[in-house]
TORRO-462838 format. One record per residue: x, y, z of N, C-alpha, C in turn. Coordinates in nm, 2 decimals. Layout:
<pts>
PT;X;Y;Z;X;Y;Z;X;Y;Z
...
</pts>
This chain:
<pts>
PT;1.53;4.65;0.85;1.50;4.72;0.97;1.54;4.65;1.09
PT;1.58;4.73;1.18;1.56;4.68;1.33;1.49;4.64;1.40
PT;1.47;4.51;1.49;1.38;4.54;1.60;1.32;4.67;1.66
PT;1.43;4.73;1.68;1.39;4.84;1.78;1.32;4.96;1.71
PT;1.31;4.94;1.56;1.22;5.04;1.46;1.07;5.00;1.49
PT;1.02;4.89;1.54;0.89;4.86;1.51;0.84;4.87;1.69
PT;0.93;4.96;1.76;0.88;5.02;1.86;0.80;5.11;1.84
PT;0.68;5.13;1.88;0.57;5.26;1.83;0.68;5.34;1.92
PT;0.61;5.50;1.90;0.67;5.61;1.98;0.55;5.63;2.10
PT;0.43;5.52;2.07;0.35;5.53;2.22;0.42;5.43;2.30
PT;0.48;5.32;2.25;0.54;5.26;2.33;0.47;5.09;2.31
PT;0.41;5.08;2.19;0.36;4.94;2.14;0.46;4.91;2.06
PT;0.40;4.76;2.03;0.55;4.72;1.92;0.45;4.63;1.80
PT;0.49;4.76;1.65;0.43;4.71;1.56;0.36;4.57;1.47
PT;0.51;4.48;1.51;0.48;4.34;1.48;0.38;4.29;1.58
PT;0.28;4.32;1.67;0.19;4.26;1.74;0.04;4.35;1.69
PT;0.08;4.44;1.58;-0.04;4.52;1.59;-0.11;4.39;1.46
PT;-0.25;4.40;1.46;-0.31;4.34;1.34;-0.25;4.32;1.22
PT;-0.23;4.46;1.16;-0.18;4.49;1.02;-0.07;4.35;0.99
PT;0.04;4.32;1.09;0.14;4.27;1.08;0.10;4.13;1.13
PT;-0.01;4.08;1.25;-0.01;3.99;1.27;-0.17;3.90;1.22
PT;-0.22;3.93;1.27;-0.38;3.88;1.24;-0.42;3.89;1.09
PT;-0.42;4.01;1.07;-0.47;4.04;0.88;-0.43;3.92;0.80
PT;-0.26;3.97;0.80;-0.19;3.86;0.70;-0.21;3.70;0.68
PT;-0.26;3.67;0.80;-0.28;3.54;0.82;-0.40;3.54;0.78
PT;-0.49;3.57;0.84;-0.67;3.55;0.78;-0.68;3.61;0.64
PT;-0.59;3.69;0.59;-0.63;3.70;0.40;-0.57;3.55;0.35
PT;-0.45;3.55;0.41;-0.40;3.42;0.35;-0.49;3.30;0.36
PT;-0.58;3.27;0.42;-0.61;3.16;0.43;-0.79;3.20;0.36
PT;-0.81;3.35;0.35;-0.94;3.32;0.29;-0.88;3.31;0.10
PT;-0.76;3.38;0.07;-0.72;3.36;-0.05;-0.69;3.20;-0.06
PT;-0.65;3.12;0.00;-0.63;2.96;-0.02;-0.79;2.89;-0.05
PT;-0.89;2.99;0.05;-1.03;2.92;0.03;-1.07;2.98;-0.12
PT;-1.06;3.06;-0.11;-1.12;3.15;-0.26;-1.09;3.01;-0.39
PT;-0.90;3.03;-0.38;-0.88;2.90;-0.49;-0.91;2.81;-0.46
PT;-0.96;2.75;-0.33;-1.02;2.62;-0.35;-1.19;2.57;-0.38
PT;-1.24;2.67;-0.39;-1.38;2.70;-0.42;-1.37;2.76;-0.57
PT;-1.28;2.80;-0.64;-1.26;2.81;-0.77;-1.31;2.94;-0.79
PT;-1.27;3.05;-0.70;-1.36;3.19;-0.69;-1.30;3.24;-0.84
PT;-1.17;3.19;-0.89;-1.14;3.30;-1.03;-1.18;3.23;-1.12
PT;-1.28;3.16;-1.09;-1.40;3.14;-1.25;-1.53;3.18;-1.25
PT;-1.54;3.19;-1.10;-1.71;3.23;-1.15;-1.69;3.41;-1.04
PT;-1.59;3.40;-0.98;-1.55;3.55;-0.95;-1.57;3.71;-1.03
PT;-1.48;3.64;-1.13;-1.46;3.77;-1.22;-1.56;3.79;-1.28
PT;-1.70;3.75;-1.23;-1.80;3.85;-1.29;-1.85;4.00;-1.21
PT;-1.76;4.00;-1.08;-1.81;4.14;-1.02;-1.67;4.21;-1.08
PT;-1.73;4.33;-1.11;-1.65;4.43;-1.19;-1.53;4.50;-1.10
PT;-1.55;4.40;-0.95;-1.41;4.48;-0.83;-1.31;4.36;-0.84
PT;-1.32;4.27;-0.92;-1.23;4.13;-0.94;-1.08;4.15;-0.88
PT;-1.07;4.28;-1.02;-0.89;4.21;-1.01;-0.88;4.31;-0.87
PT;-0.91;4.44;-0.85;-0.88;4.49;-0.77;-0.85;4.44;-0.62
PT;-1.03;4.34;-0.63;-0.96;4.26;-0.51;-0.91;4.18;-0.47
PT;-0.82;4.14;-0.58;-0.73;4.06;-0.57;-0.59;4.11;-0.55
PT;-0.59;4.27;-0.56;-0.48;4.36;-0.53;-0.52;4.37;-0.40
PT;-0.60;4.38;-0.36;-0.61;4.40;-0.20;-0.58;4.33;-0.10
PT;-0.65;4.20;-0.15;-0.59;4.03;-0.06;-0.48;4.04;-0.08
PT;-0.42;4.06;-0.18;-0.25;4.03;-0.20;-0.18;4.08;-0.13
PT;-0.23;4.23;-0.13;-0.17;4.37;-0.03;-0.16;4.32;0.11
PT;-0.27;4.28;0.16;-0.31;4.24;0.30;-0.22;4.13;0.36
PT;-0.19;4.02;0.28;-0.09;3.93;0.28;0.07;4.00;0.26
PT;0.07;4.04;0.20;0.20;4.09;0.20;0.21;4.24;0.25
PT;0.23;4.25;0.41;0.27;4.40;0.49;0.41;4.41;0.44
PT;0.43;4.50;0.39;0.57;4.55;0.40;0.64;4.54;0.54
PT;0.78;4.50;0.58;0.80;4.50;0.69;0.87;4.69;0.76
PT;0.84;4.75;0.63;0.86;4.91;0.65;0.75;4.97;0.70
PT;0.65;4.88;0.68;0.54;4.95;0.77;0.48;5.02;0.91
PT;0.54;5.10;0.98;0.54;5.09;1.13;0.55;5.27;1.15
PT;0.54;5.29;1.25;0.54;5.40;1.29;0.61;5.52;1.25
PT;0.73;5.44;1.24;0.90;5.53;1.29;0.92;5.51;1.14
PT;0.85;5.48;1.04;0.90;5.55;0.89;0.80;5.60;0.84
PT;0.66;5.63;0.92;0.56;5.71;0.90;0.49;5.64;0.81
PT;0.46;5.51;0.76;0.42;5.42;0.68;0.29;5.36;0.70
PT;0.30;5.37;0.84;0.18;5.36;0.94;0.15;5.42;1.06
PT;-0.02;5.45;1.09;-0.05;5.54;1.17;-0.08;5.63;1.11
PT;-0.19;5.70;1.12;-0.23;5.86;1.14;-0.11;5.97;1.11
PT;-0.16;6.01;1.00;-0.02;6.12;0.97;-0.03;6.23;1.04
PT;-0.13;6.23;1.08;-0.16;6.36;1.22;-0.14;6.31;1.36
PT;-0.09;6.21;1.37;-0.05;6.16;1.52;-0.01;6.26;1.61
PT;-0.03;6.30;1.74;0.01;6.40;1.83;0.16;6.35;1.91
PT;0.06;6.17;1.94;0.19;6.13;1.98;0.33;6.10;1.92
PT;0.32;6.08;1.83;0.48;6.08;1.70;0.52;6.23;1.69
PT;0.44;6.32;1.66;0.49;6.48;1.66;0.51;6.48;1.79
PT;0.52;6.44;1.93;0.56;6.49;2.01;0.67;6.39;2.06
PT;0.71;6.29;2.04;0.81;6.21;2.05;0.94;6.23;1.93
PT;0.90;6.29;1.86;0.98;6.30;1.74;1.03;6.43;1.80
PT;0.92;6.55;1.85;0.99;6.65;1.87;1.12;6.66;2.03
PT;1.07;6.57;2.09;1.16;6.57;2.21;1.28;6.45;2.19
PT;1.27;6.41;2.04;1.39;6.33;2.04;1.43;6.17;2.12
PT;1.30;6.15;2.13;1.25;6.02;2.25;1.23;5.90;2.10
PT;1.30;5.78;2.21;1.28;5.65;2.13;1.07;5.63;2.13
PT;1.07;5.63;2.27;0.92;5.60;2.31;0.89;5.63;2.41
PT;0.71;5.72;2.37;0.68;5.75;2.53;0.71;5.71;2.65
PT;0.77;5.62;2.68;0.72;5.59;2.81;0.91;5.61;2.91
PT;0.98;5.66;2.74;1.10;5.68;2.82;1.13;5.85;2.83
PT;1.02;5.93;2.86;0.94;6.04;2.84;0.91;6.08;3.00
PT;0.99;6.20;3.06;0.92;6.20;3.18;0.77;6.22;3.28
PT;0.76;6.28;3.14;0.57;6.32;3.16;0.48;6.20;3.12
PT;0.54;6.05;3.12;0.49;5.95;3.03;0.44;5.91;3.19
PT;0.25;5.85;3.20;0.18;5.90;3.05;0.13;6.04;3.07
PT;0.12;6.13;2.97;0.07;6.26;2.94;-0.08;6.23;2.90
PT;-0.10;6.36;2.88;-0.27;6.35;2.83;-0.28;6.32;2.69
PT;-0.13;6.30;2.62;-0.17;6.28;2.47;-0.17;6.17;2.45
PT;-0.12;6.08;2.53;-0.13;5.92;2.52;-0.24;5.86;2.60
PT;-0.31;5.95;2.69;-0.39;5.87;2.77;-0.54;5.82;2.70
PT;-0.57;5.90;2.55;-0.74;5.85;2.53;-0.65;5.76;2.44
PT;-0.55;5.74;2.41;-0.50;5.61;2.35;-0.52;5.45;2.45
PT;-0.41;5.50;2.57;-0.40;5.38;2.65;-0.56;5.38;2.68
PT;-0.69;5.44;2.70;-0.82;5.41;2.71;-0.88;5.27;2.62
PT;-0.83;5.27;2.48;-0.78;5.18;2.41;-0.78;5.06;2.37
PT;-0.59;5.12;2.39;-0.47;5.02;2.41;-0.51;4.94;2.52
PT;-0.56;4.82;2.54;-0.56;4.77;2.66;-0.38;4.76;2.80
PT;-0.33;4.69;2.68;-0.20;4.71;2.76;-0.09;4.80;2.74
PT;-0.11;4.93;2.66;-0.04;5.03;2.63;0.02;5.04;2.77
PT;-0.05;5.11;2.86;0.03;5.14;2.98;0.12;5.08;3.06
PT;0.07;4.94;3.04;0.14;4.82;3.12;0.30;4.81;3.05
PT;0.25;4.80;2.89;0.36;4.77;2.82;0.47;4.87;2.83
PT;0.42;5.00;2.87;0.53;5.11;2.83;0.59;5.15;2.99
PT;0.54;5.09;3.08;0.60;5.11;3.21;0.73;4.95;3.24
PT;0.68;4.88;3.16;0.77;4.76;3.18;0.85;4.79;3.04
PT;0.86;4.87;2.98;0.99;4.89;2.84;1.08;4.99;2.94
PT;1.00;5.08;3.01;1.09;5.15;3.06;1.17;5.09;3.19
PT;1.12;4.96;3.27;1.18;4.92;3.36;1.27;4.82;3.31
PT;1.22;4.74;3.19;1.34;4.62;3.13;1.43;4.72;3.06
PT;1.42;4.79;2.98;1.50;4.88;2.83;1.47;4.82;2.74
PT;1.50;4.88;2.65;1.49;4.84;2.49;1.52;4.71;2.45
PT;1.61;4.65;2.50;1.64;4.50;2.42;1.55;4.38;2.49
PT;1.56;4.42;2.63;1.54;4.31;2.68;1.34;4.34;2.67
PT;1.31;4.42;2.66;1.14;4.45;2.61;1.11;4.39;2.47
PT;1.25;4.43;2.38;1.19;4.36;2.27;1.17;4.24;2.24
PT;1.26;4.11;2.28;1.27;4.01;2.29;1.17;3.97;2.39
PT;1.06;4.03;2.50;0.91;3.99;2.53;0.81;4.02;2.40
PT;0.83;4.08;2.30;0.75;4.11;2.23;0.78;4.04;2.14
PT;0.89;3.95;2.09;0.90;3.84;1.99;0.83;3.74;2.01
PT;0.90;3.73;2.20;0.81;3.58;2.19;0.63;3.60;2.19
PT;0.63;3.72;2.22;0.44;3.75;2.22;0.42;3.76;2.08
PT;0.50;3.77;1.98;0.47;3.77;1.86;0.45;3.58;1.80
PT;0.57;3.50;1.84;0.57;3.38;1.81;0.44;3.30;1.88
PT;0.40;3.36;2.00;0.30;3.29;2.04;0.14;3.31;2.00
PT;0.17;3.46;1.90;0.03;3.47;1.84;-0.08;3.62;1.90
PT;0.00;3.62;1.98;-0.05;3.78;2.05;-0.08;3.87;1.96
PT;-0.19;3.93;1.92;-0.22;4.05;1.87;-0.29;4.17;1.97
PT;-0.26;4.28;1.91;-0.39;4.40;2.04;-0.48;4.42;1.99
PT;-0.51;4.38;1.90;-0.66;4.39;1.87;-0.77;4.27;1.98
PT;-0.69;4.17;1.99;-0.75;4.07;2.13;-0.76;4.14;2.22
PT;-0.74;4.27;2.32;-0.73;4.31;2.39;-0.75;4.46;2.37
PT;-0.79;4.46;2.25;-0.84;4.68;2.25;-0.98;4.65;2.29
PT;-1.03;4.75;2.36;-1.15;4.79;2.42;-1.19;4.91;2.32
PT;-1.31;4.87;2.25;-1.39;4.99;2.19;-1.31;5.10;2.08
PT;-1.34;5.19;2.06;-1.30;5.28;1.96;-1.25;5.36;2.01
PT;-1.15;5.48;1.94;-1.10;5.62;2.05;-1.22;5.71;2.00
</pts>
């Protein structure tokens, strides 16, 4: 995949979401504690054993197809991807009604949805995604920065 696939169609960029950044790291390192406390000996006496060992595994390993724009992730009822997909738009924010009311109890949120998606539309696509690498290398996730529940 491309950089430019793990652009949401609200105008986030998937590699900063948890799934992709936070999870994978904190399963990994509770599965390193698990074997170092010897959890697959005295473990497999709860009858959810192996399974949760399919799930840490899972967790650690995100597909990098996971993201919006192969419908792999997100809400299959998204309003905003059915409405981006229908007008043929990379991402809301290059959208002239951006933000609309269908992204706004999002950006309520998204703490920096709106910040982000007005500065993709004033840099463009490349030069936004290469801010979102290095916010990726430096450890940024939006879950540091979501406010509450929708």
């Amino acid at each position: 995949m491309k950089n430019e696939d793990y652009v949401t169609y609200c105008g986030l960029y998937c590699k900063l979401c948890g799934k992709h950044q936070d999870i994978p790291k904190k399963a990994s390192d509770l599965k390193k504690l698990l074997i170092k406390e010897d959890f697959d000996e005295w473990g497999n006496q709860f009858k959810e054993y192996n399974d949760f060992w399919i799930m840490l595994n899972r967790l650690i390993d995100v597909g990098d197809d996971e993201c919006c724009k192969t419908d792999k992730c997100g809400a299959p009822f998204c309003g905003i991807r059915k409405c981006a997909k229908a007008k043929k738009i990379v991402a809301c924010p290059f959208c002239n009604e951006y933000p609309c009311e269908i992204i706004k109890p999002l950006a309520k949120r998204e703490g920096t949805l709106l910040f982000d998606g007005y500065r993709l539309r004033d840099l463009g696509l490349e030069e936004w995604i290469k801010e979102q690498e290095i916010r990726r290398e430096e450890g940024f996730c939006y879950a540091d920065v979501r406010s509450g529940k929708e």
